[in-house]
N, C-alpha and C positions, 0 to 999 in steps of 0.2 A: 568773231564767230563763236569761239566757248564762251564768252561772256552771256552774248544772247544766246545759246543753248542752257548755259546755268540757269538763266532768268526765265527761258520758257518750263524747263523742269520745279524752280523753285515756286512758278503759277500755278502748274498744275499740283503740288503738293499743298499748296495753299488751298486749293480747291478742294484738294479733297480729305485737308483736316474741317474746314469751314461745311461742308458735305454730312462726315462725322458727325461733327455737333448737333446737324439739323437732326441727325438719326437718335444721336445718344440722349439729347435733351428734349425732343418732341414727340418725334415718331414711333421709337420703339417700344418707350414706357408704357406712350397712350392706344397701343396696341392697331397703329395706323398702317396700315400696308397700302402705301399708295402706288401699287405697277411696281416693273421692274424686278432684277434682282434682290434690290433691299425689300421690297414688298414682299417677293417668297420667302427669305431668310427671317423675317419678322415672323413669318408664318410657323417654319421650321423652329426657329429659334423657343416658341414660346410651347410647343410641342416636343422639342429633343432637349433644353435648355442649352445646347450647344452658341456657342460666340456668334452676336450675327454676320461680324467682320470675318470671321473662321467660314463660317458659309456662304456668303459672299463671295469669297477664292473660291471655294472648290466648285461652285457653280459657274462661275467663271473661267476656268483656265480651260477647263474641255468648250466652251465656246470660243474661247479664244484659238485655240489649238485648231478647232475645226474649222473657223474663220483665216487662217493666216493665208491661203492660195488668195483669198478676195484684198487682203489688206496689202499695203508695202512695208517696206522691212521699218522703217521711223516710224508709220503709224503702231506697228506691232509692239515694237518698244516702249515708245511712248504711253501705250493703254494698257502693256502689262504695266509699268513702274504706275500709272493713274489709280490701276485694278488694288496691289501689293498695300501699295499708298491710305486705300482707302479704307482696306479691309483691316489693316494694323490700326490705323486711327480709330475702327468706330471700336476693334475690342480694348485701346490703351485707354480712351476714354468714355468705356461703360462704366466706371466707377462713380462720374459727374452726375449728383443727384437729378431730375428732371424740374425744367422750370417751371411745368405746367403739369397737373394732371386732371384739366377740362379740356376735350379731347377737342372745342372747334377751336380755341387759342391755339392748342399744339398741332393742329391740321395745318393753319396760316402760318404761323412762324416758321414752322417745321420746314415747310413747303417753300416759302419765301428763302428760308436760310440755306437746305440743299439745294433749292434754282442758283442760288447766289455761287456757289459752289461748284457745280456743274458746268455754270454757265464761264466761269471762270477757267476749269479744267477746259472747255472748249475754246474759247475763246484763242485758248494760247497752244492750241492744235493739240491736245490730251484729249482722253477719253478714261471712264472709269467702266470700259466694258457694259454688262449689263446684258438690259433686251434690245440694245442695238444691234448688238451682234447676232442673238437670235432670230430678230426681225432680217436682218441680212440672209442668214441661211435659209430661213423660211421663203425669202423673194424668189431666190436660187430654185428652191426645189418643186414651190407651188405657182411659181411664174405670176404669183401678188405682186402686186406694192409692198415696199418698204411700209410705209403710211400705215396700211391696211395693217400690214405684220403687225407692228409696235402697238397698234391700237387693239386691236383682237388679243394680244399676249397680255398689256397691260389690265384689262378690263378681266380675262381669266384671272389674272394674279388678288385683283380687286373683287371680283366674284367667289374667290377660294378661301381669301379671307374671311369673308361677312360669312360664309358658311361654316372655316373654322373657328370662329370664333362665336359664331352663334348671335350674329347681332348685323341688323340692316344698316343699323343708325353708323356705325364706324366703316364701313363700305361707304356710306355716304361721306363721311368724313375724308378716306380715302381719296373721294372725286375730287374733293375742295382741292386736297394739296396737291393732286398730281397735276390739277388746273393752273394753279398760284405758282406750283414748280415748272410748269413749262413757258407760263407767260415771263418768271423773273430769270429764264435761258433768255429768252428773247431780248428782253432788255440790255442784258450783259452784255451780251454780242454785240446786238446792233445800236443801243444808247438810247436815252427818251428821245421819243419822237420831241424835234424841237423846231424842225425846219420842215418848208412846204414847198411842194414843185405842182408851179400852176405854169398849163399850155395852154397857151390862147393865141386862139385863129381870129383874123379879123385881118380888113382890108385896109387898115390903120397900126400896122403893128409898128413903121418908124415912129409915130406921134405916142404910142403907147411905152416901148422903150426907152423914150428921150425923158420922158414922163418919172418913169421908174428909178432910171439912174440920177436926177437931178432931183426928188423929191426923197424917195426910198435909200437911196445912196447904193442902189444891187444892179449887178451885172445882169444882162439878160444876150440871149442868143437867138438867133433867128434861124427856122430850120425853113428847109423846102419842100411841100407835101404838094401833094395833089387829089382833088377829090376822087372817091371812087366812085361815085357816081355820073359827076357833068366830067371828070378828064380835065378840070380845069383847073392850071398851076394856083395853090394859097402859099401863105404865109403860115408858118406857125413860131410864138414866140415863146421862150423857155425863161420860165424865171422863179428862181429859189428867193425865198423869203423866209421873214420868222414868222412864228404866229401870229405876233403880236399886229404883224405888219399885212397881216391877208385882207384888213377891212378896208386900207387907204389903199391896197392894189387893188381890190373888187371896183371902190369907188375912179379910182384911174381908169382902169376900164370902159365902166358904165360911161362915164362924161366923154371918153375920147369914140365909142363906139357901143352903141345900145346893143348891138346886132350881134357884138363879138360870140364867141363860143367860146366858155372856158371849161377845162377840167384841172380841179385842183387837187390832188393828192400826198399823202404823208409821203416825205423823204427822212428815212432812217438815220442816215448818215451821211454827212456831208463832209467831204474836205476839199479847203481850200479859201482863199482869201476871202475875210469878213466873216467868215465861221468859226466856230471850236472844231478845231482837229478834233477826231475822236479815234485813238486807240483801237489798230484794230487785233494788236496782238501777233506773234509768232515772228 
């Protein structure tokens, strides 16, 4: 049990030096305020010259503090030591010269290397604070969405920007990363899409499974629906694939039943035999 609490603390510290970097080496130089609190403190910072990691905390702890009734007592810990974490990394490593200063290279990288980061702090149940917590209070007191908050807050922060700084084009810049930073959260968490879960109804689904498992070499499952319409018992048959392998199950289909129904959609994550486990952290 403190082995995996070390390893989830030392995640979340990895997260949020690899977070750092995307700030020290991308975003802050190129004057990127993509959302959040690193996007105000970018702000702050290049108007008070004050640390952006020093502003960071103190933007933070009174959201934290007024967050703790909604939070429990591990996630509270957890997202201060994420918050402390992050904010000491980005000011130990402002001294690291910037890799870029063409500000759409340093929008993607930036953006891609804080997701990386973020996504990793999450993954392994951390948080580095931020406007999640604001979007929390706000759900609280204006009975919004969460959604709605983060979105409205982040888009102020990206609107506060391009007017402190006096420039549309790095607000645009802004969108790219805060884009790229939320799709490579997603990744992290949930892993590339690499697997597919197709359901297909049809009045052949033994000849279609027997099919599957002897050609495909994949398990499938048979579930029991019913139309909502005629009331009349179907079949529906469940079955993960790879991608690679969605044409010879279309074509299995088609030949065993022209008539079938299928929907085929991305599966995130799969575990279990004949797949890559994938890591889900904590």
């Amino acid at each position: 049990m403190r082995r995996k609490l070390l390893y989830d603390y030392a995640a979340i510290l990895l997260g949020a030096v690899l977070t750092a970097l995307g700030l020290d080496l991308f975003l802050v130089p190129n004057r990127i305020a993509a959302g959040g609190v690193s996007g105000l403190a970018t702000v702050i910072h290049y108007w008070t010259g004050a640390g952006v990691g020093f502003i960071m905390l103190l933007i933070n702890l009174p959201l934290l503090w007024a967050s703790l009734r909604m939070l429990g007592h591990e996630f509270v810990v957890r997202t201060l030591f994420g918050t402390v974490a992050l904010s000491i990394a980005t000011d130990l490593l402002a001294f690291l010269p910037p890799l870029t200063l063409d500000p759409l290279l340093a929008s993607f990288y930036g953006g891609i290397l804080s997701g990386v980061g973020i996504g990793i702090t999450l993954k392994w149940r951390g948080s580095t604070g931020g406007t999640d917590l604001a979007a929390a209070l706000v759900h609280r007191s204006l009975k919004t969405s969460v959604g709605q908050a983060l979105l409205c807050i982040d888009f102020g922060i990206i609107l506060l920007a391009g007017i402190a700084f006096r420039s549309a084009e790095l607000a645009l810049y802004a969108l790219i990363t805060l884009f790229l930073t939320s799709r490579t959260i997603d990744v992290v968490q949930e892993g590339m899409i690499y697997a597919k879960a197709a359901y297909i109804i049809s009045d052949r689904t033994e000849e279609i499974a027997r099919r599957v498992l002897h050609e495909l070499g994949r398990g499938a499952t048979i579930l029991q629906g019913w139309g909502a319409y005629t009331g009349q018992e179907r079949r529906v048959l469940l079955v993960i694939v790879a991608r690679s392998e969605i044409a010879q199950l279309k074509e299995i289909v088609l030949t065993q039943d022209p008539r079938a129904f299928v929907v085929i959609s991305e599966a995130h994550e799969v575990l279990g035999e004949g797949f890559k486990l994938e890591a889900t952290g904590g």
